[in-house]
C-alpha positions in Angstrom: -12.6 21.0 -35.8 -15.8 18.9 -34.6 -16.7 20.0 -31.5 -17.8 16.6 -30.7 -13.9 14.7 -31.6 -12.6 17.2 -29.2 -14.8 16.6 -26.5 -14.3 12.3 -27.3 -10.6 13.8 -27.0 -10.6 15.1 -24.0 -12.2 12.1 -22.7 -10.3 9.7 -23.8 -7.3 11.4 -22.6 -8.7 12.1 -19.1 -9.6 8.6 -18.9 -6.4 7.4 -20.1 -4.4 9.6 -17.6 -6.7 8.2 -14.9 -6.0 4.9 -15.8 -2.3 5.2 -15.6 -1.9 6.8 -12.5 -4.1 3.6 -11.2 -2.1 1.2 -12.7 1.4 2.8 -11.3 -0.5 2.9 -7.4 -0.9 -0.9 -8.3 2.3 -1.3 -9.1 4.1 0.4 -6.0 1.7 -1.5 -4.1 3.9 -2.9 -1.5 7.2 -1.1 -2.6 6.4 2.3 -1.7 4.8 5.9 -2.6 5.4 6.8 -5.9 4.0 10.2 -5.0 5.7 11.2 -2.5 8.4 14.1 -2.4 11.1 12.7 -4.2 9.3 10.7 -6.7 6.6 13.0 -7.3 7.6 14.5 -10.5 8.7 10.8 -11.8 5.2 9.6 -11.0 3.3 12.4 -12.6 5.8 12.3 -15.7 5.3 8.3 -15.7 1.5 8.5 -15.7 1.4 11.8 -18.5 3.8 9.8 -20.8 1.9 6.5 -20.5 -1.6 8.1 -20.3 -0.8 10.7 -23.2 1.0 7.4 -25.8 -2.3 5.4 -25.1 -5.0 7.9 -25.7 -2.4 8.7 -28.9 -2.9 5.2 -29.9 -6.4 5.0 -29.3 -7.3 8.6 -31.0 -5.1 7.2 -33.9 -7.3 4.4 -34.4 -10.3 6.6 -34.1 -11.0 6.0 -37.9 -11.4 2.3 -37.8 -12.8 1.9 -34.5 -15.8 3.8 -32.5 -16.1 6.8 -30.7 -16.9 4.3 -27.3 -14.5 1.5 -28.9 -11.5 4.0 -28.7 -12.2 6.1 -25.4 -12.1 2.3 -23.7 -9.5 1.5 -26.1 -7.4 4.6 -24.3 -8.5 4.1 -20.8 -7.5 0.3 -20.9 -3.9 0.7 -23.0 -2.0 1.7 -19.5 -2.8 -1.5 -18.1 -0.9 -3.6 -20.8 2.5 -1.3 -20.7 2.0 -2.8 -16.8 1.4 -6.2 -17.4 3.7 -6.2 -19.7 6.7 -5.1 -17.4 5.4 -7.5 -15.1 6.0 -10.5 -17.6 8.6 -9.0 -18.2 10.1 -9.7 -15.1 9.3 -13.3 -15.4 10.5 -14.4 -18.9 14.1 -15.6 -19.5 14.7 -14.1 -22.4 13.2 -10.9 -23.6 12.9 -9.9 -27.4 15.0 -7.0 -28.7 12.0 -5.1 -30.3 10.3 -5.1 -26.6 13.3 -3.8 -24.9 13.4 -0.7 -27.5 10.0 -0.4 -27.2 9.6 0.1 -23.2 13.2 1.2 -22.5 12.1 4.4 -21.8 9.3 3.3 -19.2 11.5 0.7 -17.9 14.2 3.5 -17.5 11.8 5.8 -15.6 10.8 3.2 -13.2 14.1 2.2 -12.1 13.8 5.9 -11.4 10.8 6.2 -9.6 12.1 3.0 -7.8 14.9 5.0 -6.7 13.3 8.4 -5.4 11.1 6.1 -3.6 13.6 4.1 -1.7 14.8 7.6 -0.4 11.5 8.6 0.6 11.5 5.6 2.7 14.8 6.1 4.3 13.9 9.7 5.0 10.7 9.1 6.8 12.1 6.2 8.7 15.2 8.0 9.7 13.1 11.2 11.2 11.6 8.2 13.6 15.3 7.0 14.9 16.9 9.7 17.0 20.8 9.2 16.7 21.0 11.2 20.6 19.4 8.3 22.1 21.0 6.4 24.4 20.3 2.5 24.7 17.6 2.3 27.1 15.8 5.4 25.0 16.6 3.1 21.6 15.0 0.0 23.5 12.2 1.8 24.4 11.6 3.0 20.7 12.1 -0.3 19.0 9.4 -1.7 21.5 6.9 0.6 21.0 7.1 0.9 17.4 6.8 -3.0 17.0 3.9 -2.7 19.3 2.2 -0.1 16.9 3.5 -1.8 13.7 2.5 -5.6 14.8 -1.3 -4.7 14.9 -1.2 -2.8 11.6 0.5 -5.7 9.3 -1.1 -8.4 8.6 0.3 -12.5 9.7 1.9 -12.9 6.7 2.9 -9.5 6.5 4.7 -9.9 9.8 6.3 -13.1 8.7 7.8 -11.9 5.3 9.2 -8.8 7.2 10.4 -10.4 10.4 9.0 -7.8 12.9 9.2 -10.1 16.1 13.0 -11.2 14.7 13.9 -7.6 14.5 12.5 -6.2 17.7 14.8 -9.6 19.6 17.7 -8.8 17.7 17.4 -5.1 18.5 17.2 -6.2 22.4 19.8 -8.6 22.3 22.3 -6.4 20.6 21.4 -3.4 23.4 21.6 -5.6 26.2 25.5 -6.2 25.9 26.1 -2.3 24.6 24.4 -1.6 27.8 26.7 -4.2 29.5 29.6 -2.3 28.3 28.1 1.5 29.3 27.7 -0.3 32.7 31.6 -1.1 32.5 30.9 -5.0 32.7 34.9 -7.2 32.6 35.6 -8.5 29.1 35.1 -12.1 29.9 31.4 -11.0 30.8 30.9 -9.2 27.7 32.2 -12.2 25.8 29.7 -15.0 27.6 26.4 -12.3 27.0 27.3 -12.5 23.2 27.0 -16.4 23.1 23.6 -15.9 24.5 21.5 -15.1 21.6 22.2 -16.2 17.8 22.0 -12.4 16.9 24.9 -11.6 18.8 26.8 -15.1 18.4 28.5 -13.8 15.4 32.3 -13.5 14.4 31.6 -10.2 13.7 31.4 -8.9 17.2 34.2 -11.6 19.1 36.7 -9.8 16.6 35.7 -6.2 18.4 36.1 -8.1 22.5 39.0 -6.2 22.3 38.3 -2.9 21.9 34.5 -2.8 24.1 34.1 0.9 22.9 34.2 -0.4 19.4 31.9 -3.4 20.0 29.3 -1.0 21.4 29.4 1.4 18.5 28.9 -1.8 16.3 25.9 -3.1 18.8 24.6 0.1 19.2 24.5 0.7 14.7 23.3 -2.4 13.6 20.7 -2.3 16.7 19.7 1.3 14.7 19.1 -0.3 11.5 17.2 -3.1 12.6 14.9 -0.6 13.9 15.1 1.2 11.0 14.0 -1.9 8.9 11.0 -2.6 11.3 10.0 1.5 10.7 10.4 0.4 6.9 7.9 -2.2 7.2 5.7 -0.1 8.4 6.2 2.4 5.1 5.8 -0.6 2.9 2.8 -1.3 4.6 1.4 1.5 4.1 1.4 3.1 7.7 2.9 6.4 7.1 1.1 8.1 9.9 3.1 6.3 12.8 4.5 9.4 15.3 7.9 9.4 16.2 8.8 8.2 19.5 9.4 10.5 22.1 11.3 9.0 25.7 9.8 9.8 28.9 12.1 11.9 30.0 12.2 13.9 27.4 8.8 14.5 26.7 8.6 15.2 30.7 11.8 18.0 29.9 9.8 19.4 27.4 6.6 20.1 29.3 8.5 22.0 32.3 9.9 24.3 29.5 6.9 25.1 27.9 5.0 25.9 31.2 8.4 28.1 32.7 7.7 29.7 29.3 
């Protein structure tokens, strides 16, 4: 075998692979990291499969075409398996030859899309302490909009609603916080007509049962925070601690220095 082919190989090939894994970070751009702990085999098996079936294609055509014409050839072929999902997306209807020809990528990505989407949830549930009480929840929704607002851009905060979801977050804590503090029904009852995130007839049918409306408050409180930390993942801000309360970071430095 020519020396020479299998080093025009091996580039091509390389190349190829590089260009792949580029073209799937472009992508997930936005939706989240395709290399992250659940999707990490996907991604690696997406970007192999894609690379290796271009540089196949290319190295196939090595005959007619030239040594530089092909290794181009085999770097550039990812890109079109992209674009072509993304018009995909956007024609009505889709030819029957295309769908056999991409099922297999288009099953991997829904996949990869998947594995992802877990990878978000983890990471942003690790952030939301479930033994928080609703001051300590407050305090956490605040500080990771606070963090969050100056990393997104204006549009970016727009599309994702960060200042929407750090009110509704407040608003919906305020009346569980009314009900911890043993506030009368008819209280509880004018607090929700106070802010169109609590206004709903969701929480009127719970007036009867407070400990139920504050579980209710107190959950979709949690996810709106939990959808502000996703945001943040989206984004691209993965590096944002997890909030710690006052007093417990305080309990935590008198039992390391008794230790």
């Amino acid at each position: 075998m020519d020396p020479k082919w299998v080093a025009q190989a091996a580039l091509t090939v390389g190349l190829a692979v590089v260009s792949a894994v580029v073209f799937l970070l472009l992508r997930c751009q936005g939706k989240g990291r395709p290399f992250g702990p659940a999707g990490r085999r996907l991604a690696v098996a997406i970007s192999l499969l894609t690379g290796g079936l271009s540089a196949g294609v290319a190295l196939a055509g090595h005959a007619l075409l030239s040594d530089s014409l092909a290794t181009v050839l085999g770097a550039a072929a990812p890109s079109g398996l992209w674009l072509g999902q993304m018009r995909a997306r956007q024609d009505e209807r889709r030819s029957l030859a295309r769908e056999a020809a991409t099922f297999w990528l288009v099953s991997l990505l829904a996949r990869l899309d998947q594995a992802m989407a877990e990878d978000e949830r983890v990471w942003c549930e690790k952030r939301v302490d479930p033994s928080w009480n609703v001051y300590e929840l407050s305090l956490a929704a605040a500080r990771y909009h606070e963090r969050i607002r100056d990393r997104l851009t204006a549009d970016d905060r727009r599309r994702e609603r960060v200042h929407a979801r750090l009110d509704a977050v407040e608003r919906r804590l305020d009346v569980a916080a009314l009900i911890e503090d043993g506030a009368a029904r008819s209280k509880v009852a004018t607090a929700l007509t106070l802010s169109r995130h609590t206004r709903t007839p969701r929480y009127e049918r719970y007036l009867g049962n407070l400990d139920r409306l504050h579980g209710v408050l107190r959950h979709d409180a949690e996810n709106d925070v939990l959808r502000l930390l996703a945001a943040a993942y989206r984004a691209g801000y993965r590096s944002l601690p997890g909030y710690v309360p006052p007093s417990r970071a305080r309990g935590g430095e008198r039992i390391a220095r008794a230790r």
